[in-house]
Backbone bond lengths (Angstrom), bond angles and torsions (degrees), N, CA, C in turn:
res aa  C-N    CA-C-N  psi(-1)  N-CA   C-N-CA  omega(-1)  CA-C   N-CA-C  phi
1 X - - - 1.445 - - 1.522 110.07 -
2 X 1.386 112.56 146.34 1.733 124.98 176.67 1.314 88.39 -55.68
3 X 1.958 104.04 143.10 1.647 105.24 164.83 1.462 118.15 -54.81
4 X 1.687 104.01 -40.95 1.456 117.30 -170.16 1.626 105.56 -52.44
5 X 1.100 103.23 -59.70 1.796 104.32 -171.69 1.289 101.81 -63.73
6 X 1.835 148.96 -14.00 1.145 137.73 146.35 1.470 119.20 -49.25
7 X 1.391 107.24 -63.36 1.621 110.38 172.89 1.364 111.74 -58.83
8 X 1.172 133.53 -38.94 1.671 118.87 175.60 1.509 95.63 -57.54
9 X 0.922 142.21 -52.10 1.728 148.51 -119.03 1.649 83.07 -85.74
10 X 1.340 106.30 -55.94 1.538 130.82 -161.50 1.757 104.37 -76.44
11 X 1.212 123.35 -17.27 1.985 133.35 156.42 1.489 77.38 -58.05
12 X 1.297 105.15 -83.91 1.535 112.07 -135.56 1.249 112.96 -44.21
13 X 1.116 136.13 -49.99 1.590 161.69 -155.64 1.865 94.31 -77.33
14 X 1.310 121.37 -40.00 1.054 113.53 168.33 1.480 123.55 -79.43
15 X 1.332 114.93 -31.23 1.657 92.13 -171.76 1.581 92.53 -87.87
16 X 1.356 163.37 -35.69 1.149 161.11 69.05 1.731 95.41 74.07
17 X 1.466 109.62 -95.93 2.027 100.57 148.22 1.200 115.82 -43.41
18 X 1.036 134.14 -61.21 1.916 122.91 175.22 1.693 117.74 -38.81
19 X 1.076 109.03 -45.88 1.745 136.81 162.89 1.620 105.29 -32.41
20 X 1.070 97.73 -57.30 1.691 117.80 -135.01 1.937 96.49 -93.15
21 X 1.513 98.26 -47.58 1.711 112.91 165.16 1.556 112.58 -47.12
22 X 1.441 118.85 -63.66 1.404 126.44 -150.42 1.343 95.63 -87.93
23 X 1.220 143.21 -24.50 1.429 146.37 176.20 1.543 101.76 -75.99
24 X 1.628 125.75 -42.81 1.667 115.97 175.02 1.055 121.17 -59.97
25 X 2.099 95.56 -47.87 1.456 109.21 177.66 1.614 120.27 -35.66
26 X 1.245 124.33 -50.13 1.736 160.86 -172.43 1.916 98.41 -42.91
27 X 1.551 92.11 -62.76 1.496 102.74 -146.19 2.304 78.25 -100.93
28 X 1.146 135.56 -36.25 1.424 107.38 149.70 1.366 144.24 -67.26
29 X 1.165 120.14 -0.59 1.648 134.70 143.75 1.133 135.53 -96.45
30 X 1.723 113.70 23.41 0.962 117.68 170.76 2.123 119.54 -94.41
31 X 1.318 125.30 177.60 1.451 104.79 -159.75 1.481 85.18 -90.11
32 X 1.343 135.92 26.46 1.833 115.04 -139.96 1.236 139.86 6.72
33 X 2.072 111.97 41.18 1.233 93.67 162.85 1.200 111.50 -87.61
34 X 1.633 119.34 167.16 1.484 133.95 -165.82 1.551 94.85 -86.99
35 X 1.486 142.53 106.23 1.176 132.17 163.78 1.460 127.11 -73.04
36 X 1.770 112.31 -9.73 1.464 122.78 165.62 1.504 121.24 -55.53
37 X 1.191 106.24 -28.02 1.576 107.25 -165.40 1.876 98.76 -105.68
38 X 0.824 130.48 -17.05 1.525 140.29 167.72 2.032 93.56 -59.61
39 X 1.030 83.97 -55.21 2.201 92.27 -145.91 1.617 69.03 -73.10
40 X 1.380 132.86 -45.19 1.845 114.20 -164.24 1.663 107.35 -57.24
41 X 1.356 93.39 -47.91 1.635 94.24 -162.98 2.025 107.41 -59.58
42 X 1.363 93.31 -33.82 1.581 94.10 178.33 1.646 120.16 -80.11
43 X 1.158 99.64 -35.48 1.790 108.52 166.74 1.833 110.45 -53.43
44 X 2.059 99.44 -22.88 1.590 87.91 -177.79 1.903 115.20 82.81
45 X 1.387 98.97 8.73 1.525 111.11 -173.50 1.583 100.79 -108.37
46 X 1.314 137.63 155.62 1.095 147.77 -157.53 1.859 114.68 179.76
47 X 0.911 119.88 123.93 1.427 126.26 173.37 1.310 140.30 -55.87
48 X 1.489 124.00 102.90 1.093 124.35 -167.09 1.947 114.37 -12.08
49 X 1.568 92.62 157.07 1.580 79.76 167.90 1.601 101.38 -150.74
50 X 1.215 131.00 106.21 1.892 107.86 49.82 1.940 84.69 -91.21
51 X 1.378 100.87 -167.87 1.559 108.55 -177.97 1.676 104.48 -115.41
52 X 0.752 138.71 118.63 1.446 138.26 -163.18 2.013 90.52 -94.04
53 X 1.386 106.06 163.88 1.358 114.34 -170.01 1.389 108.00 -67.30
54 X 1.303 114.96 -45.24 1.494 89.80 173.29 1.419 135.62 -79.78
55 X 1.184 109.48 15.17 1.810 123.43 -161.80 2.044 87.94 -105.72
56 X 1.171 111.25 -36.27 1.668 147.86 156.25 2.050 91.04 -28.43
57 X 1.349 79.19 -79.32 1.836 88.07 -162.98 1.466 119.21 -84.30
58 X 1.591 105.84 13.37 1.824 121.24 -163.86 1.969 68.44 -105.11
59 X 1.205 113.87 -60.68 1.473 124.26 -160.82 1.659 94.38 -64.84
60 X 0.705 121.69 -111.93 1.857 110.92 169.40 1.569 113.06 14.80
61 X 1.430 124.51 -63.71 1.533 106.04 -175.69 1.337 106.24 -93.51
62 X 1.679 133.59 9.01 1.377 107.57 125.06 1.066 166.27 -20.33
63 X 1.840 86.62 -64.68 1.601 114.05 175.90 1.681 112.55 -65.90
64 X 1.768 99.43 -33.45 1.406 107.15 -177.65 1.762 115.71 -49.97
65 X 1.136 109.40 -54.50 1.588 146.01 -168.31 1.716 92.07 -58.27
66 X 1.274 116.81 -67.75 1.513 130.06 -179.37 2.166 99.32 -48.36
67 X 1.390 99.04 -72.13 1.364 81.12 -179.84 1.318 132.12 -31.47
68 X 1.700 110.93 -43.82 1.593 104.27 -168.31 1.400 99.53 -112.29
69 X 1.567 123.26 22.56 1.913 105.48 153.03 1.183 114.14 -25.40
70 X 1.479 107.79 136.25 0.964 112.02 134.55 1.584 146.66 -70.47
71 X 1.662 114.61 -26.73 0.858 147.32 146.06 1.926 121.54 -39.46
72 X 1.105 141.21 29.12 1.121 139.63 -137.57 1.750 89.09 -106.86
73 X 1.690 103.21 -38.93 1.441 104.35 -170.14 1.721 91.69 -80.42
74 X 1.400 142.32 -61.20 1.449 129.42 -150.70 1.926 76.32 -50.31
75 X 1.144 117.95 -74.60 1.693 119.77 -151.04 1.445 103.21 -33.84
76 X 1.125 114.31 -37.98 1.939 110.58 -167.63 1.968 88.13 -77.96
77 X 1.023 129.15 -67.05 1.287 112.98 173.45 1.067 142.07 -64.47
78 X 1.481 121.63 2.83 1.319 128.74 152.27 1.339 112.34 -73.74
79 X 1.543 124.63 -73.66 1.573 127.13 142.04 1.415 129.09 4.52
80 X 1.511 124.74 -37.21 1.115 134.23 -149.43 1.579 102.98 -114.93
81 X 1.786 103.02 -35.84 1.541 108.38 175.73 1.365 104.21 -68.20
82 X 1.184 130.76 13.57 1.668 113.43 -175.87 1.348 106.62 97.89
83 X 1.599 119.37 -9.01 1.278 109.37 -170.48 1.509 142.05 58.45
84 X 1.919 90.49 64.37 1.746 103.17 -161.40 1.285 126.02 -58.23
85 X 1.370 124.08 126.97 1.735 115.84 178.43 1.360 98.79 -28.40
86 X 1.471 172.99 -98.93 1.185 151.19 -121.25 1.429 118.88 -68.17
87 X 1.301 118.89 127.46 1.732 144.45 -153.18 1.483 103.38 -59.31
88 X 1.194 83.51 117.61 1.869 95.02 163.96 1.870 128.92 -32.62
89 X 1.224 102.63 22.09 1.221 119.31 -166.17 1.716 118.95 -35.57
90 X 1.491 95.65 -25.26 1.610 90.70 -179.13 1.355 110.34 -86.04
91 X 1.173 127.68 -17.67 1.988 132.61 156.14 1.111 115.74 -42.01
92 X 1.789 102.93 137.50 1.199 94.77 -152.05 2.026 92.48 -100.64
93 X 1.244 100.84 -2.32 1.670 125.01 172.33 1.700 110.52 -74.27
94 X 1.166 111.38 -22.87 1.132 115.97 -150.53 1.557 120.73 -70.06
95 X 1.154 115.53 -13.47 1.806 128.53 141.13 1.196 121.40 -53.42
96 X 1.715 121.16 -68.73 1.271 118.76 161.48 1.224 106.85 -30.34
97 X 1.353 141.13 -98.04 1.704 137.03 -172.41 0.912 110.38 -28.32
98 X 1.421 149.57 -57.59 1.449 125.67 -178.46 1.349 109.13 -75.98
99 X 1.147 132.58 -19.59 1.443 103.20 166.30 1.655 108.70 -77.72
100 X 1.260 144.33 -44.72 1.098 137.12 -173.21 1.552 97.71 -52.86
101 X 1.249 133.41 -44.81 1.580 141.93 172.76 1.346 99.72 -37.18
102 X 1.703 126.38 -84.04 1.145 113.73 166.40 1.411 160.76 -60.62
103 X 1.432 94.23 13.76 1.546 113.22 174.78 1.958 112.90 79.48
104 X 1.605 92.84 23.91 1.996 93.83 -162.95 1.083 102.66 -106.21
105 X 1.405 123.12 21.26 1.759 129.17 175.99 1.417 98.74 -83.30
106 X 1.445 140.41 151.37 1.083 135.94 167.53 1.665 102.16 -144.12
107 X 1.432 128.52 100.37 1.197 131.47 -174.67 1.825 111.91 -94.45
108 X 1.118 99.19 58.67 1.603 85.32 159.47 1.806 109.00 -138.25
């Protein structure tokens, strides 16, 4: 093999691990509180009931998404200001919630 296409091969593979570190690092220093269910209850949004399975697995890769924000610090200081009428815009959920807010989720 070309050295070059070793040394590219051998970048990639590292920041890729660099990737892979700072994203665990993220979501193992986090406190695990759930910030999805904070911003729902205040958005006034709440989950169908009963929850049918796919409303189940729509809600699930929520929670997924919420765990590894990046956003973890705007949410705690948005949260923290009292939670100003202007929209959580930097969430990356934050569609989901207003539609669950307005009742425009339809899980079947």
């Amino acid at each position: 093999m070309n050295a070059l296409l070793i040394a590219l091969i051998t970048v990639l593979v590292s920041l890729a691990a660099l990737a892979v570190f700072v994203s665990g690092r993220r979501v193992v220093r986090d406190t695990g509180r759930l910030r999805l269910t904070e911003v729902m209850q205040y958005r006034g949004a709440s989950l169908p009931d009963p929850l049918d399975e796919a409303g189940a697995r729509y809600h699930a890769h929520a929670v997924r998404i919420c765990i590894a924000c990046p956003n973890k610090p705007l949410c705690d200081e948005w949260l923290r200001a009292g939670r100003p009428a202007n929209s959580c815009a930097f969430c990356p959920n934050a569609h989901y919630i207003e539609h669950l807010r307005l009742g425009g989720l339809a899980f079947t």
